[in-house]
C-alpha positions as CSV (number, residue, x, y, z in Angstrom):
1,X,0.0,0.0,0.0
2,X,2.4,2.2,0.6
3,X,4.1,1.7,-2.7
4,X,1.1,2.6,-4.3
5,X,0.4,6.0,-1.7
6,X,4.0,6.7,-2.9
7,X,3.2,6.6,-6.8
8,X,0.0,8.8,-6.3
9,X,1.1,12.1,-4.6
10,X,-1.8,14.0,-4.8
11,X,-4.3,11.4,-3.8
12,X,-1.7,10.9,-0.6
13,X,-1.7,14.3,-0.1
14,X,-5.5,15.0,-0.1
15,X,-6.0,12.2,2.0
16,X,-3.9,13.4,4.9
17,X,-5.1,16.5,4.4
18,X,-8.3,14.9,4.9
19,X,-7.9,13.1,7.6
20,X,-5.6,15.7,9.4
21,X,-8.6,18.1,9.0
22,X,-11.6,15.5,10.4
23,X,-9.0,15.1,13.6
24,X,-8.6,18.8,14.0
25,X,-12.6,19.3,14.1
26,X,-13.2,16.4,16.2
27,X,-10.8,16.6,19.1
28,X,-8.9,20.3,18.9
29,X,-12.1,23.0,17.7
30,X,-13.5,23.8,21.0
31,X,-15.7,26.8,19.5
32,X,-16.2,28.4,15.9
33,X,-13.3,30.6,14.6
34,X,-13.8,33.3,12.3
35,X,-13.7,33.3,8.7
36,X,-10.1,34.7,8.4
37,X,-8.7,32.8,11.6
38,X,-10.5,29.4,10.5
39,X,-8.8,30.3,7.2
40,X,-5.6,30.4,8.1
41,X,-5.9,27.5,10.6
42,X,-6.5,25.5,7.2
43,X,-3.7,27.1,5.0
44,X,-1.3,25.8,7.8
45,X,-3.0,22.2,7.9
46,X,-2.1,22.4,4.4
47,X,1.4,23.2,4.7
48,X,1.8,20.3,7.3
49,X,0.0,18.0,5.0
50,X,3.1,18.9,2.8
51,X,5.8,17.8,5.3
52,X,4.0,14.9,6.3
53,X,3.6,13.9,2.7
54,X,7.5,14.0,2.9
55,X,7.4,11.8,5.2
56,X,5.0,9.1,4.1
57,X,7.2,9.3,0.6
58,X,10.5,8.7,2.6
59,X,9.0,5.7,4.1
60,X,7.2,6.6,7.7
61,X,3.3,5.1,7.3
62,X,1.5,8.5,8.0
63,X,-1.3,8.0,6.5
64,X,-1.9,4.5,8.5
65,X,-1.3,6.0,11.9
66,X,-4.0,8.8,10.6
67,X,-6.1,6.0,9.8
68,X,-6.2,4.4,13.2
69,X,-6.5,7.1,14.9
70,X,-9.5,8.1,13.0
71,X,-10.8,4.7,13.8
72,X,-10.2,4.8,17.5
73,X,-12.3,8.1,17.4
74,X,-15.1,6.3,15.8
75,X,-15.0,3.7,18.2
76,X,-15.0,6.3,21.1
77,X,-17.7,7.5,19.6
78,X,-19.5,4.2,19.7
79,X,-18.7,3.4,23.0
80,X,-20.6,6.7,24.0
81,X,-23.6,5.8,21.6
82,X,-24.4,2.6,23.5
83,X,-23.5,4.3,27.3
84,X,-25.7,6.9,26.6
85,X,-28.5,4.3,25.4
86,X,-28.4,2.0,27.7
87,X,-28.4,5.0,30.1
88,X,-25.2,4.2,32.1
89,X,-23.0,7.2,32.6
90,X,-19.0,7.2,31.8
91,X,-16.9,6.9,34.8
């Protein structure tokens, strides 16, 4: 896979942006930003999409590690779903 990540830049690079971008507005956005400060908040996830893009070319498996951390949010996520239905609070 990450042969194939390697031979497709820009597909690699929108994807961490991607998923970079998800992570930011699930666990770091405590509250709205204006327009211009949201904007530049982005411009800068860009440019470290960039570097890490670097790095998942040289050989470092960023977009995995992106990956599972996306999926351990999910399954947070989850795991609050049920608690919450089955009425049971977190400890």
């Amino acid at each position: 896979m990450n042969e194939w990540l390697a031979n497709h830049l820009l597909i690699t690079y929108l994807l961490i942006f991607v998923f970079m971008s998800y992570v930011y507005n699930k666990v770091f956005r405590t509250r709205k930003l204006p327009v211009l400060k949201s904007a530049i908040v982005y411009v800068l996830m860009a440019i470290g999409s960039v570097m890490l893009l670097v790095f998942q070319i040289v050989g470092l498996p960023i977009v995995l590690c992106l990956t599972v951390a996306i999926a351990l949010m999910f399954l947070v996520r989850v795991r609050y779903f049920i608690e919450k239905r089955s009425g049971n609070r977190p400890t």
